[in-house]
N, C-alpha and C positions, 0 to 999 in steps of 0.2 A: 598595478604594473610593477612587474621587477626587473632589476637589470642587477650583474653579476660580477662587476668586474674581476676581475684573476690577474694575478702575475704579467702574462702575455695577451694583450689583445688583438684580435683581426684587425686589419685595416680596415673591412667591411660591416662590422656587425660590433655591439656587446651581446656579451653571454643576459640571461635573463634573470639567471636563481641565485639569491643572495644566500649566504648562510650565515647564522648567528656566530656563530665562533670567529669564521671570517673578522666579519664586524664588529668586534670585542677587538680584536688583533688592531687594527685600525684603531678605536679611539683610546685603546690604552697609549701609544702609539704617538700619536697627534692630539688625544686630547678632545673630550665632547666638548669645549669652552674654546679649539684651537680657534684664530680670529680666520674672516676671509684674505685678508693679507698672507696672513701663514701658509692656508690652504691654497692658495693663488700659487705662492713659492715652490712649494711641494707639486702643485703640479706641471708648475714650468720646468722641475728637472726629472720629468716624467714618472711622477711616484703615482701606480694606478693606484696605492692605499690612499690617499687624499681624493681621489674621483670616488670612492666610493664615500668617502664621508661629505662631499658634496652632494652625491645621489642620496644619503640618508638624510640631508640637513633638509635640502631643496627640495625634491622631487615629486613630493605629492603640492608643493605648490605650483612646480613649473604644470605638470599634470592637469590640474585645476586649472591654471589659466589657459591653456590649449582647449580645454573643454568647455569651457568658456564663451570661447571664439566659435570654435566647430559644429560644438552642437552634438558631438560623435565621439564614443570613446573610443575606438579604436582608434582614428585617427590621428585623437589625441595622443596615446601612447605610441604611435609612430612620430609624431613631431617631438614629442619629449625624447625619444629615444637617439632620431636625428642629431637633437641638438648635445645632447651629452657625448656622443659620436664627436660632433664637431668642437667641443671644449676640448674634448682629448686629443682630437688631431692638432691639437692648435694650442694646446698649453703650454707650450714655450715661449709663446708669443703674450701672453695674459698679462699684463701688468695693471696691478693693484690700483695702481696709481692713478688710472683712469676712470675709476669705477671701480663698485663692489661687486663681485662678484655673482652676487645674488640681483643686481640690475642686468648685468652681462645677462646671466641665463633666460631672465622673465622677458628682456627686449629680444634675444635670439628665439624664443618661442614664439612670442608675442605675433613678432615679424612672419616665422615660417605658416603660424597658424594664419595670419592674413590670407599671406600668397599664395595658403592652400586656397582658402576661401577666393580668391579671384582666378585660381586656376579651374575651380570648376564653374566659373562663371558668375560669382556673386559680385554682384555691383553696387552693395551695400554690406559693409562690416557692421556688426550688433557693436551699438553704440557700448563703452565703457567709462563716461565721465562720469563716476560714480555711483550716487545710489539716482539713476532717472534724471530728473530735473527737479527731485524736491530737496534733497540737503546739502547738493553742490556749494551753490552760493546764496544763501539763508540772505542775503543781504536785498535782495530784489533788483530792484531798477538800478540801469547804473553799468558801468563796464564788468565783466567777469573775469578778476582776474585767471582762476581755472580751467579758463577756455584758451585764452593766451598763454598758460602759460603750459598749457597741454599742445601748443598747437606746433609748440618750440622745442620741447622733449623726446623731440627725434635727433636734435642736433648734438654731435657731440661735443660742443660747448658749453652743455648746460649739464655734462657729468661735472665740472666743476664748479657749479651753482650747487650740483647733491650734495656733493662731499664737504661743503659746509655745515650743511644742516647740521641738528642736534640727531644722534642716532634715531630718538624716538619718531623724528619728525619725519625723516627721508623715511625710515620702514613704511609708514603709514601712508606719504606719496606715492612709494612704487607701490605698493599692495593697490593703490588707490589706478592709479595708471596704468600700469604692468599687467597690473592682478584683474581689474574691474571689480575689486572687491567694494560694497557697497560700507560705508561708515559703519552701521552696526553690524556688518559681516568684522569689517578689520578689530570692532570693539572686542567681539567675542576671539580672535585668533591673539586678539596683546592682551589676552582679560584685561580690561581697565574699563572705565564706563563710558557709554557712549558720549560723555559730554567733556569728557577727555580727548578723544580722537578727536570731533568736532574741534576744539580748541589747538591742537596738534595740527591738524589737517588746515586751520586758518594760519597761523602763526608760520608755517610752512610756506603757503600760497605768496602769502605777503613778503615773505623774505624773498622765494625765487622769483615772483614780479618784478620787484625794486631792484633785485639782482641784473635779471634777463632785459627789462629795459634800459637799464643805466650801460649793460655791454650794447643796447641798439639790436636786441634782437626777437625783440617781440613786433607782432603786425608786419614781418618782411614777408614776400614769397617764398 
């Protein structure tokens, strides 16, 4: 799927067709290394060149997890396209601060791919706690913490359990949450080895645990 942003955009639509020179223009510009804080900046003072270097950063992952959900790619690039629609109407309001910018997008899809899925009647969403039920929690018997601590990760209290993390750690939660990307899916997108992620993916769990219970907000309604 492509989307296009230009100079001036509708209120109703993005344009669809990227062009390469465009996109040169943009990261000479801002920078292929600019952070999401920067990007976040640029487009709270409504700069559409930082929306396109969001659509080129993100967009075949928001894409993915839409399709994910769905099951259907058109759908899917209607919800990815939705949601990049609503970052732009709403980038003045974005602040970094609450969140990476790349959580913002994957939970705004995340969500709208749901509510598609319950607007056409599903009464079951395709589970995403990783890979099944085999390398969640390797530990067996016993409480899970990534069931708790997924069950909490809706609330915005726990963008400030993420933004502790170590960078490597929270990429591999959201991918892990957000994404439903399975352990050796996330191995192969950070290249590093599966037994890296695995140890990322614990060392993570167990901080946002210890985190999320000690604010009292794990096991609430």
């Amino acid at each position: 799927m492509d989307l296009a942003p230009r100079r001036t955009l509708a209120a109703n639509h993005l344009p669809r067709r990227w062009r390469v020179s465009y996109r040169n223009v943009v990261l000479a510009r801002l920078g292929p290394a600019a952070s999401d804080t920067e990007i976040g900046r640029a487009l709270a003072a409504a700069d559409v060149d930082a929306l396109a270097l969001v659509y080129d950063r993100y967009g075949a992952l928001a894409y993915s997890v839409a399709v994910r959900i769905l099951g259907d790619a058109r759908l899917a690039e209607d919800i990815v396209q939705e949601t990049f629609l609503k970052l732009w109407n709403s980038a003045s309001t974005f602040d970094a601060g609450k969140g990476s910018l790349r959580a913002w997008l994957l939970t705004s899809v995340r969500n709208r791919a749901i509510d598609q899925l319950r607007g056409r009647g599903a009464h079951e969403r395709r589970e995403m706690d990783l890979e099944s039920a085999e390398s969640v929690h390797a530990a067996g018997a016993g409480p899970d913490p990534w069931r708790e601590v997924s069950a909490a990760m809706e609330r915005d209290a726990v963008r400030d359990a993420m933004a502790r993390l170590p960078v490597e750690q929270r990429q591999a939660v959201e991918l892990a949450f957000y994404g439903g990307y399975t352990y050796r899916e996330i191995a192969e997108i950070a290249r590093v080895p599966l037994s890296t992620v695995k140890g990322r993916m614990r060392l993570a769990l167990e901080k946002l645990h210890s985190y999320l219970e000690g604010k009292g907000l794990l096991n609430e309604p």
